[in-house]
N, C-alpha and C positions, 0 to 999 in steps of 0.2 A: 331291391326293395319293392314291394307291394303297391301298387298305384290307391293312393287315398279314392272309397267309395263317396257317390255323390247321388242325389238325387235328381231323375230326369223326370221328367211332364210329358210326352209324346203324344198328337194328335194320329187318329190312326184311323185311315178311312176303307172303310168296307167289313169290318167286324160287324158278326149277324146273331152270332151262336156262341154255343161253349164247346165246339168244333175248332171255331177262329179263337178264343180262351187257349185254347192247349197250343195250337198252334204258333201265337204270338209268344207266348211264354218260351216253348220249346227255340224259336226261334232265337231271343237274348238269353238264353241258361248256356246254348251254343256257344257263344262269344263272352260269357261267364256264369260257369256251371252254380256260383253259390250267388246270383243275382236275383233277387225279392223283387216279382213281376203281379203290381194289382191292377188288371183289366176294369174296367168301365165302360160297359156294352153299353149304356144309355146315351152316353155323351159320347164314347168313339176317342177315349184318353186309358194310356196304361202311365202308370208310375211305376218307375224303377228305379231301385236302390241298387247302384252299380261300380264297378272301375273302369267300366267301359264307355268311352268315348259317344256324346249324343249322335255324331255321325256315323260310328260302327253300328249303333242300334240302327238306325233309321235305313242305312243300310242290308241291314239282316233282317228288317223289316220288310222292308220294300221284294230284297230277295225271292221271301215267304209268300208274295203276293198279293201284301197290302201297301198305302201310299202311306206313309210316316214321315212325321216332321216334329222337329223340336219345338215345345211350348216355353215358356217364360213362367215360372214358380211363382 
């Protein structure tokens, strides 16, 4: 059975460009290809609509390069 999608808040520090856009993105479509990533380069927050666990993100995150942490909705 399909793990229920959830919405995550992620603070995401060091996004500059739309260089680090494709990059974060690509990073959580990795850990679920059909996961809805909207970046927010002003504030340094992506929202994602996922099945993936907020510490697999921040994970996959961090990975990528950037310092990720889960927000409170």
């Amino acid at each position: 059975m399909e793990e229920p999608r959830k919405d995550l808040l992620m603070q995401v520090e060091g996004m500059t460009c739309q260089g680090c856009v494709s990059a974060v993105t690509k990073a959580v479509q990795r850990l679920d290809p059909s996961a809805k990533v909207d970046v927010d380069l002003d504030h340094g927050r992506v929202h994602i609509t996922t099945c993936a666990q907020s510490l697999e993100v921040a994970q996959a995150l961090n990975a990528a390069g950037y310092e990720a942490r889960a927000m409170t909705l």
